[in-house]
C-alpha positions, 0 to 999 in steps of 0.5 A: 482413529488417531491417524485419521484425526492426523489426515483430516487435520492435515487436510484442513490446515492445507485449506485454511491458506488457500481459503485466506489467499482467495478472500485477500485477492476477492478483498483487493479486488473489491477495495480496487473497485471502490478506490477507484469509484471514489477516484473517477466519481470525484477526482479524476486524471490531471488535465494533462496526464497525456503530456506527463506520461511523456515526462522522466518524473511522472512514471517515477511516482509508480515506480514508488507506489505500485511496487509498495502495494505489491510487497506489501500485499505479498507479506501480508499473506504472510503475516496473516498465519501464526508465526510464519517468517516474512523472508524475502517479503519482508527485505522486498518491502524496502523496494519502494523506499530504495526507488523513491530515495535513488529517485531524489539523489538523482533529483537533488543534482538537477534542480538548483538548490535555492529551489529545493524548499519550493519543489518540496512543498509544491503545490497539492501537499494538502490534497496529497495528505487527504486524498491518499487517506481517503482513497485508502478507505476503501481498500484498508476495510475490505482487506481487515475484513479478509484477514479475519480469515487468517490466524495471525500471531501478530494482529498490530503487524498484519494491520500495519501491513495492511494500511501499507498494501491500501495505500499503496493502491491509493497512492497510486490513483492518486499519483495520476491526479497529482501534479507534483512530480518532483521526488522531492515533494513525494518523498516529503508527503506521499510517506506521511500520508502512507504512515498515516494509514499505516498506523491506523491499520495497525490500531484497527488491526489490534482490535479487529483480528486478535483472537 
């Protein structure tokens, strides 16, 4: 009897990952779709996102902000089950950062300093600390909602986490409308607009996936 107990709890624990996995990609799929409803019903492309496309700048925005989503996303997966080790996940979370600053050295020596102060503040920081936000509803929602699923120890970590995967899928729609481009201002406010999100899954995560 005891080996059969063994042998059914074996099998359930083997189905709990899988079963969480499939409601985290149901959960990024869904959170994709409403993102992007939001985006295209009320923002859309910049006017000449043909042209940007063509440009060094452009591109470097998802370069930052699609590799945030996916570490982000890959750790998650982690974090939502009872005391596991991020491992490598957690040293890929530092990608983006590591792009976005190679990014702004590279930019700190091609644009003259007396301009420094004006590229940083461009001209969209307002819509860039909104709309990240609120694109991130979204998405933050339906991935809290697919954790719950999961058993995670951590339950402030994994909703931190999940703010970061969230906006990461925000940052990047909205990166198509911004027409900021200079690293300098995206390492200003695309970061505090992230954080922002970031802390708020962190404060929902508290309370929603304690167990």
């Amino acid at each position: 009897m005891e080996t059969e107990a063994l042998l059914d709890a074996l099998a359930a624990d083997t189905l709990v990952p899988w079963k969480l996995e499939r409601s985290i990609q149901l959960a990024l799929i869904v959170g994709n779709i409403i993102a992007g409803m939001m985006f295209f019903g009320g923002i859309g492309f910049r006017p000449d996102i043909v042209f940007a496309m063509g440009t060094t700048r452009f591109p470097v925005k998802f370069a930052v902000t699609l590799p945030l989503a996916l570490t982000a996303t890959a750790a998650m997966l982690r974090v939502a089950r009872p005391g596991a080790a991020f491992g490598i996940r957690g040293w890929a979370l530092a990608l983006s950062p590591t792009i976005l600053m190679s990014a702004v050295l590279v930019e700190l020596t091609k644009v003259p300093s007396a301009l420094w102060g004006s590229t940083i503040m461009g001209t969209h920081a307002q819509n860039c600390l909104t709309l990240i936000p609120l694109l991130s509803i979204g998405p933050l929602a339906c991935i809290l909602l697919a954790l719950r699923k999961g058993a995670s120890t951590r339950p402030g970590l994994a909703g931190a986490i999940a703010g970061l995967a969230a906006s990461g899928i925000a940052a990047t729609f909205y990166a198509t409308n911004c027409t900021d481009d200079s690293p300098l201002f995206v390492v200003a406010w695309y970061p505090l607009a992230i954080g922002f999100v970031t802390l708020i899954g962190c404060l929902v995560g508290r309370r929603l996936l304690r167990f």
